[in-house]
N, C-alpha and C positions, 0 to 999 in steps of 0.2 A: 195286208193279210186277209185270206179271208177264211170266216168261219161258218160253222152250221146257222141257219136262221134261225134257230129254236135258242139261241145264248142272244141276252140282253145285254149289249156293249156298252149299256149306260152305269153295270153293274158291275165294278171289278174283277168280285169275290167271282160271280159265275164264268167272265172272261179269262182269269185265271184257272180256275175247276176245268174249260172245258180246252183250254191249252195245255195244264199241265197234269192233269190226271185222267180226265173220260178219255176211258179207252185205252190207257196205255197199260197195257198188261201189269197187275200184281201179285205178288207170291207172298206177302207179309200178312201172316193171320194176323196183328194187329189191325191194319187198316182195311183186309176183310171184313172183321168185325164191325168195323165200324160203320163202313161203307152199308152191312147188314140192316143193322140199327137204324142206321139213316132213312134207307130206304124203304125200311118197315114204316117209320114216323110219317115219308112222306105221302103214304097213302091217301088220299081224298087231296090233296093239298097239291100245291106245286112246288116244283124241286129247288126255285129260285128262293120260297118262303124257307126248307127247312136249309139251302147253302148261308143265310142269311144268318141262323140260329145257332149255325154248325157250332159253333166257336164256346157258345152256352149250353149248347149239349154236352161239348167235352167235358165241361168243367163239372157240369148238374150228374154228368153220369162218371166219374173218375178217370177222364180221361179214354174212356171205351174201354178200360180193365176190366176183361169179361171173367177174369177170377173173382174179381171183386160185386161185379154187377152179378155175378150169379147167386151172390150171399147177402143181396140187398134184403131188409125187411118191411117192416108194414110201416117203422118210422123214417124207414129212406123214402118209402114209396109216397105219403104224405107230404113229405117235404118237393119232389119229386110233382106231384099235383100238385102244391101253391108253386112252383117256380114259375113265373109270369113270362122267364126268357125262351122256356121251350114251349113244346107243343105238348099241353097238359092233357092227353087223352088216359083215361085210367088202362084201359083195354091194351093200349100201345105200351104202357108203359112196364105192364103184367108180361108182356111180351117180351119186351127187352130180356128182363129177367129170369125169363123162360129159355130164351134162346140161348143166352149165355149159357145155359145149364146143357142143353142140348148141344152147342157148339165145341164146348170140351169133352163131351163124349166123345164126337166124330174125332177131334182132336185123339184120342186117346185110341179111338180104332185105327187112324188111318197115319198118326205119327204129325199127323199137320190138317191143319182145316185145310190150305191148299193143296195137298195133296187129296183131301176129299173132292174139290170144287173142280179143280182142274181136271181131274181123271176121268168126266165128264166126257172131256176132249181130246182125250189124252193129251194134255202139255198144249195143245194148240189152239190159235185166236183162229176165230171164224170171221172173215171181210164180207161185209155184204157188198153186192154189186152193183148193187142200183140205192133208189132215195125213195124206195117204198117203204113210208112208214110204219114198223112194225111193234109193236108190241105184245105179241107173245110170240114162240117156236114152238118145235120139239122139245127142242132143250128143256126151256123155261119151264115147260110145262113138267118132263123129266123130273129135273132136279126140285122145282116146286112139290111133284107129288113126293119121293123120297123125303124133301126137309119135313114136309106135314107129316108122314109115315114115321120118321125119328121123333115127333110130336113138337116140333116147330110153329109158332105162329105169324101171321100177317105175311107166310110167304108164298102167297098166289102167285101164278103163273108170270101177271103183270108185274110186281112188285120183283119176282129173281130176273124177269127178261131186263128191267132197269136195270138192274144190280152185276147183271152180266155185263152190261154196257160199261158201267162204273168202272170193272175192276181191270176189264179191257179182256175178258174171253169174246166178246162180243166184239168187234170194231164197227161201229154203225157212225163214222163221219158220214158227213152229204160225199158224196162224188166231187164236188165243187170245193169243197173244206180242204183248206191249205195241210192239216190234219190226218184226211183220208190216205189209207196204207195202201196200197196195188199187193 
C-alpha cells in the first residue's frame, strides 16, 4: 500500500490517522470539534507530536465536550497548564475555551457546526489534482477570516487549510497515495 510521504510508517497512531480519517469527509460536530482543538494546539509544532498526545487531550479536555469546555474556569485552566501529557501553552489553552464558546453559537445559527463548515462548499470535498504542496486557499483563508470575525482564536488561514484536510472538505492525498479520490 502506498501512502502520502509526509506519514511516518514507523508510527502507528499517524499510519492509522492518515488511513482512516485524513480526508475522509465528516459531518460529526463532535469530532469537528475536536479535530478544531487539535489543530489549533498543533500550531508551531508538528502534527505527529500532537497525534501522539491526542489520546491525553481527550481525557485533559472531557473528551472534546465543547459544552463542557466552554464552562471551564481558571481552576480547570490551571490544572490544564500543569498536565505534563498535553501541550501546556496558556494562549492555546484560552482558546480552546474560547472556541468552544463560539462553536455553539454557530451551532445555534446554523442547527449544526457542520452545516456551518460545510456550506463553505456546499456539501462538497474539493480533490486537488496535483502534489503541490499547499497550505493555504481561498477557502482557508474564507472560513479563517469568518471564524476570527465570530471571535474565534488560533484559526489562521494555515491552521483551517489543515483542519480542512482533517475533516476531508479538503482531499489533499499525493496522486500516488493508494488514498487519493479521482
Amino acid at each position: 500500500m502506498k501512502r502520502c510521504k509526509w506519514v511516518n510508517e514507523n508510527n502507528h497512531l499517524y499510519v492509522e490517522y492518515h488511513d482512516s480519517e485524513w480526508g475522509i469527509p465528516s459531518y460529526d460536530d463532535k469530532y469537528l470539534f475536536e479535530m478544531l482543538i487539535l489543530e489549533g494546539f498543533q500550531a508551531g509544532l508538528s502534527w505527529e507530536c500532537i497525534l501522539n498526545k491526542r489520546e491525553a487531550f481527550g481525557k485533559a479536555f472531557n473528551d472534546f465536550d465543547y459544552e463542557l469546555i466552554a464552562n471551564y474556569d481558571s481552576k480547570k485552566v490551571s490544572e490544564l497548564i500543569n498536565n505534563p501529557d498535553i501541550v501546556r501553552n496558556k494562549l492555546k489553552i484560552n482558546a480552546a475555551i474560547n472556541n468552544a464558546k463560539v462553536f455553539i453559537k454557530i451551532r445555534e445559527e446554523y442547527g449544526s457546526f457542520s452545516e456551518y463548515i460545510w456550506g463553505f462548499t456546499k456539501g462538497k470535498t474539493i480533490v486537488n489534482k496535483d502534489d503541490n504542496f499547499k497550505t493555504t486557499s481561498s477557502l482557508s483563508d474564507d472560513i479563517s477570516n469568518d471564524l476570527k470575525r465570530r471571535g474565534m482564536k488560533f484559526v489562521g488561514s494555515t491552521i483551517i487549510y489543515s483542519y480542512l484536510q482533517a475533516i476531508g472538505i479538503i482531499n489533499d492525498h499525493e496522486l500516488s497515495c493508494s488514498f487519493y479520490t479521482k
